[in-house]
N, C-alpha and C positions, 0 to 999 in steps of 0.2 A: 196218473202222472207218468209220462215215458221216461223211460232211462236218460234220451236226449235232454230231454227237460228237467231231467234231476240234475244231470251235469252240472249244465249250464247256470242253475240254481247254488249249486255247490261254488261253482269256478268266481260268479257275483260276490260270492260274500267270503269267501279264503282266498288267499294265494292259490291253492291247487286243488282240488275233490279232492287228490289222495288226502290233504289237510283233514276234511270233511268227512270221509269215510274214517277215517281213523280214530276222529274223536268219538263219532257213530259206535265204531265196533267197543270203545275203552267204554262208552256209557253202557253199554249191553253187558258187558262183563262184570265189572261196578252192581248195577241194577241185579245182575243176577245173585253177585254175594251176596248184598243186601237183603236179599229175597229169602235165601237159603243159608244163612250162616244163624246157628242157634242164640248167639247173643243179639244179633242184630235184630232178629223179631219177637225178641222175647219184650212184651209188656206189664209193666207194676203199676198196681191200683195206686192212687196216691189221692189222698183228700186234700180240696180247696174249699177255703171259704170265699164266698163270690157275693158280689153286692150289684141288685140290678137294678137298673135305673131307668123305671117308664112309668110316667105318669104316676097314676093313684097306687098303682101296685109296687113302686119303689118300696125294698125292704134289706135291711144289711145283712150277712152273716149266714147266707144259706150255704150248706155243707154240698159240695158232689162230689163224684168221685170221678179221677181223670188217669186214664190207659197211657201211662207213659213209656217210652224207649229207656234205656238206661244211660243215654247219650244226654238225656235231660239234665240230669246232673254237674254236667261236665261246667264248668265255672267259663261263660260266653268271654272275660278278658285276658283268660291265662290258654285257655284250649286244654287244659289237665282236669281231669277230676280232683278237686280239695282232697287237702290233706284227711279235715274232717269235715262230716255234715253235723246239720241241727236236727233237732229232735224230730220233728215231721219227716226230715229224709233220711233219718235211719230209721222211724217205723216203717215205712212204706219198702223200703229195701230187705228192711229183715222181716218183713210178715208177720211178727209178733208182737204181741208186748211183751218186754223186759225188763225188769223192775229197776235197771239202773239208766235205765233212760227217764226217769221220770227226776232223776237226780242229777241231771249232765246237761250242759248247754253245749256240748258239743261232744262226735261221735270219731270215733277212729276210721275211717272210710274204711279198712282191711277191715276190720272190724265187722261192721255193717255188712258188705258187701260177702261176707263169709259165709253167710248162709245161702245165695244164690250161687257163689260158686264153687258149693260143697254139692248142687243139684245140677249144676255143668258137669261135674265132676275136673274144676278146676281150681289153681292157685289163687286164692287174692289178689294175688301178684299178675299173674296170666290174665286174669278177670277183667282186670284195669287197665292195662295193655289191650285186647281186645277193644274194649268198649273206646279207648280215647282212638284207635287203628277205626273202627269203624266212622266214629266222627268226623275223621278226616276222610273216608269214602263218603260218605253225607256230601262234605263241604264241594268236593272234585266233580260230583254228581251234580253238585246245584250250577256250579262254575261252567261244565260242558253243557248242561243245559242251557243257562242262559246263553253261552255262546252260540248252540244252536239254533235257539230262537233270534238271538238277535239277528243269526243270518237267513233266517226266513222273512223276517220285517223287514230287511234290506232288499230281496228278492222281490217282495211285493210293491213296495215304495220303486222300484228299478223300471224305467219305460224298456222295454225287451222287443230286439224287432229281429224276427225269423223270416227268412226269405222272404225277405220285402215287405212282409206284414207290418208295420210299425203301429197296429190298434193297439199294443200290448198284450195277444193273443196269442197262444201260441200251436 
């Protein structure tokens, strides 16, 4: 694709390319923290039980185990991490068994959360701050993206005519 034709691509679906470029350059930076910030790729084992449903082999309650982000956590109608988790997501957070989770229906998120960010070498406090900072570069990430994409489905959907050419070619 020519730079003319990137413009022009840009100019269809923003106000301005500089609009375009700039969302460009904030998802590159975003994407990069993401990439490289130790909380944000850090993954906890965490056990499901899954029920799968095909034909003859339909069977309930098989155990696996799923690589989660710490952002998992994060309660999708408030955007914070609870105050406390239940018993499955403070095993999975603290990597152990602890004998007074087997006594508790619910876990002090500091709490839980204390043993990963004694191997950060961080606050609980800091921890949890990070983790809900990154969910919101999650969310800004997925935002500029679909923005971007939507202004590619507009550029393609666009009849485009360059020096007379009106095939849509360019």
């Amino acid at each position: 694709m020519t730079s003319e034709m990137t413009t022009i691509m840009h100019f269809t679906a923003f106000s301005s390319s500089v609009e375009y470029d700039q969302l460009a350059a904030e998802l590159e930076v975003l994407t990069s923290f993401l990439q490289s910030d130790p909380v944000a790729i850090l993954r906890i084992p965490m056990e499901q039980t899954v029920r799968i449903k095909s034909g003859k082999n339909a069977c309930d309650g098989i155990q696996i185990t799923k690589w989660v982000s710490l952002t998992a956590f994060i309660n999708p109608r408030e955007g914070r991490l609870p105050e406390e988790f239940n018993e499955r997501q403070a095993r999975a957070l603290m990597g152990v068994e602890h004998p007074l989770l087997n006594h508790r229906e619910k876990v002090d998120a500091r709490w839980a959360l204390d043993t990963i960010a004694k191997e950060l070498r961080l606050e609980p406090e800091e921890l949890i701050n990070r983790i809900e900072h990154i969910a919101e570069v999650k969310r800004r990430v997925k935002e500029i993206q679909r923005k971007l994409d939507n202004a590619a489905v507009n550029v393609e959907d666009a009849d485009i005519t360059i020096d007379g050419n009106d095939e849509g070619e360019l």
